[in-house]
PASEBA-1860 file (N, C-alpha, C; in nm, 3 decimals):
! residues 80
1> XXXXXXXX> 10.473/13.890/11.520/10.374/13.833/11.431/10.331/13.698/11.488 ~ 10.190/13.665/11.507/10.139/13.573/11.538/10.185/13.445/11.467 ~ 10.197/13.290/11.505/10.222/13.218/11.396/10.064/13.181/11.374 ~ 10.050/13.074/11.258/9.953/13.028/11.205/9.861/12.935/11.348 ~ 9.967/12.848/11.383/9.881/12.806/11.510/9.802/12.911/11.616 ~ 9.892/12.995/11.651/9.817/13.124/11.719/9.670/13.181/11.685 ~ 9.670/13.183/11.555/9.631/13.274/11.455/9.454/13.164/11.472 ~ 9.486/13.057/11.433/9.352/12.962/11.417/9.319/12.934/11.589
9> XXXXXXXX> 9.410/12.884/11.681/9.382/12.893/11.851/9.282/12.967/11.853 ~ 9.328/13.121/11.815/9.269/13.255/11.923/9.093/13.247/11.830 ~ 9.060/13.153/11.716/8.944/13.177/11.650/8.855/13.075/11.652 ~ 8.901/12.955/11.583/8.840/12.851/11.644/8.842/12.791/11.742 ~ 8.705/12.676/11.780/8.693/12.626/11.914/8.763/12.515/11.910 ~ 8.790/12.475/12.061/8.940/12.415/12.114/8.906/12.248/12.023 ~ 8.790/12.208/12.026/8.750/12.072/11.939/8.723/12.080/11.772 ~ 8.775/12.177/11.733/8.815/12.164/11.579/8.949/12.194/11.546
17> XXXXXXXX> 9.035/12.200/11.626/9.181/12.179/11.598/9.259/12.065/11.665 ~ 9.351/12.009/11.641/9.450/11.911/11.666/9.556/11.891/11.658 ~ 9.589/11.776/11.640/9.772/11.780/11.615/9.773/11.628/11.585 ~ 9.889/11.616/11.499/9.956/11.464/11.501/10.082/11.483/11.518 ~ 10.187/11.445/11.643/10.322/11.534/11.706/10.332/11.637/11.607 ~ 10.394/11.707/11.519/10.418/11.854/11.482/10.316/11.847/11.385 ~ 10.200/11.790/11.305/10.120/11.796/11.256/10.004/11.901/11.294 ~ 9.992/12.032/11.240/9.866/12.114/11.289/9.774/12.027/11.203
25> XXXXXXXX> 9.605/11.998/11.267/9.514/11.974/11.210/9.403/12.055/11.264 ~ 9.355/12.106/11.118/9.209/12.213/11.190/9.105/12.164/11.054 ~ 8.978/12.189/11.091/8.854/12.193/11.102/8.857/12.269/10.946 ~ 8.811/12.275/10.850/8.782/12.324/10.758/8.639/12.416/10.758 ~ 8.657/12.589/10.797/8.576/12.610/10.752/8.585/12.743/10.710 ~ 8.517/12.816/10.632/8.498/12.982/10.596/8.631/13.077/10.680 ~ 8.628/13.057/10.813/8.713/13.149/10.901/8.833/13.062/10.861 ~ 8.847/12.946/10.886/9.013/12.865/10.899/9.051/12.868/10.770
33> XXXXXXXX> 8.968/12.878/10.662/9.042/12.889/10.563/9.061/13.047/10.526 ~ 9.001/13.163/10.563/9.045/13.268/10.541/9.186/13.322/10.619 ~ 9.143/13.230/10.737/9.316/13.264/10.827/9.433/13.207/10.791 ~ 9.446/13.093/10.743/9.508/13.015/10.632/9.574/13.068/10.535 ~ 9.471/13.133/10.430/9.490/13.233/10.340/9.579/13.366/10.323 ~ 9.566/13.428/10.466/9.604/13.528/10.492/9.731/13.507/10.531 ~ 9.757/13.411/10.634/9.916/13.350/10.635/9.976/13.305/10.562 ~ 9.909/13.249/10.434/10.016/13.212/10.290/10.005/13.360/10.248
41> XXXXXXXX> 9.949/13.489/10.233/9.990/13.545/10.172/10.099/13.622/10.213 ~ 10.077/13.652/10.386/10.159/13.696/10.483/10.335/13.668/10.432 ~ 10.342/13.515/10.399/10.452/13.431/10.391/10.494/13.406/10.221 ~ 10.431/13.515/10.121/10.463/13.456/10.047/10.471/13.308/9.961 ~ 10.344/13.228/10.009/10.313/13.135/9.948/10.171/13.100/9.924 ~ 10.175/13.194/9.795/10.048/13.183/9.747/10.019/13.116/9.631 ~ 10.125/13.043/9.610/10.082/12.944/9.497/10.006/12.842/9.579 ~ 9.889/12.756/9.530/9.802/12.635/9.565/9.804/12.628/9.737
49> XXXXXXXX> 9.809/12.500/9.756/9.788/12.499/9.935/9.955/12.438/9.977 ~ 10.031/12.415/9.892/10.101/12.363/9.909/10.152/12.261/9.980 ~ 10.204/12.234/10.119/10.206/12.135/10.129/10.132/12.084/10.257 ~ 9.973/12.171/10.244/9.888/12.151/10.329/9.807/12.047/10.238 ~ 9.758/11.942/10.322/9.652/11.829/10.284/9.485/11.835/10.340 ~ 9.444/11.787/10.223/9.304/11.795/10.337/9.251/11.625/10.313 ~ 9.152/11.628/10.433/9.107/11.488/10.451/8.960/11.467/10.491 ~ 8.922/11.379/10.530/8.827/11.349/10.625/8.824/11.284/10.747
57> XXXXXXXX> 8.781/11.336/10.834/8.778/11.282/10.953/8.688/11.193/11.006 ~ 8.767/11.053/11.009/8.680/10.937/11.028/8.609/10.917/11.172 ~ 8.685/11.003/11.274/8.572/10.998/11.409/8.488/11.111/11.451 ~ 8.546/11.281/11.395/8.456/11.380/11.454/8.399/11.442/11.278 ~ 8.419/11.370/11.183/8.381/11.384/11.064/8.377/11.491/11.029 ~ 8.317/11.564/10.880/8.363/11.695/10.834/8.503/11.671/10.767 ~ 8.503/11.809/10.688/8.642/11.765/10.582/8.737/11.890/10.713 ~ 8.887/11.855/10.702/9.001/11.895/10.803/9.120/11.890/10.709
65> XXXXXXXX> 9.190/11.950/10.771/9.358/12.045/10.677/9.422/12.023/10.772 ~ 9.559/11.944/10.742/9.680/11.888/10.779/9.766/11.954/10.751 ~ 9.823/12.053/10.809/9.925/12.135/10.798/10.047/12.101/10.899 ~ 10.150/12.033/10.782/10.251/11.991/10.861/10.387/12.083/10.935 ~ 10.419/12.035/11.022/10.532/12.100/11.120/10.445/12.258/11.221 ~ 10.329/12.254/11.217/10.274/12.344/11.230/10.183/12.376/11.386 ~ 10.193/12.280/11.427/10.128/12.252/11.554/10.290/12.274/11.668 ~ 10.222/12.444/11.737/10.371/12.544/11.790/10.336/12.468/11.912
73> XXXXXXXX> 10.269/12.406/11.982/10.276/12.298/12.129/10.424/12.202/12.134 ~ 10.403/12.132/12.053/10.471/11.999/11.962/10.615/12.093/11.974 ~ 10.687/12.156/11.930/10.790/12.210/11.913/10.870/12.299/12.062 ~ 10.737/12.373/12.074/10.708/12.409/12.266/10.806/12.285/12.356 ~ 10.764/12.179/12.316/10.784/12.108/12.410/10.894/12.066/12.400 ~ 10.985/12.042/12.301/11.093/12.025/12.241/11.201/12.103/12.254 ~ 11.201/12.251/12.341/11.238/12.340/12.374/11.260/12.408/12.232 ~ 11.157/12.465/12.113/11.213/12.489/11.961/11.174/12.626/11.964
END
């Protein structure tokens, strides 16, 4: 099973996703939030967004979702 980082990689383009060290950050839109969706339901957490945040992005602007421990590079590298 793909993880969630996989899952948004293989769909959106490489400049609407990010990271803050294990912080996944992506791009808020129609597709990222249906892939999103589908992995909380995948996982059994389909109550609210839980302990995903959303924000705004003060340099490439547009609203963006902070999904923590979630960025699989960050952990990659960590040997995890």
């Amino acid at each position: 099973m793909k993880s969630l980082y996989e899952r948004l990689a293989a769909t959106m383009k490489p400049e609407d996703i990010g990271n803050h060290y294990s912080d996944l950050l992506v791009r808020w839109t129609p597709e990222s939030e249906a892939i999103i969706n589908q992995w909380r339901k995948e996982n059994d957490l389909v109550r609210g967004w839980g302990l995903c945040s959303f924000f705004t992005n003060q340099v490439e602007g547009g609203r963006w979702i902070d999904i923590p421990f979630a960025f699989d590079p960050y952990w990659q590298a960590k040997g995890m």
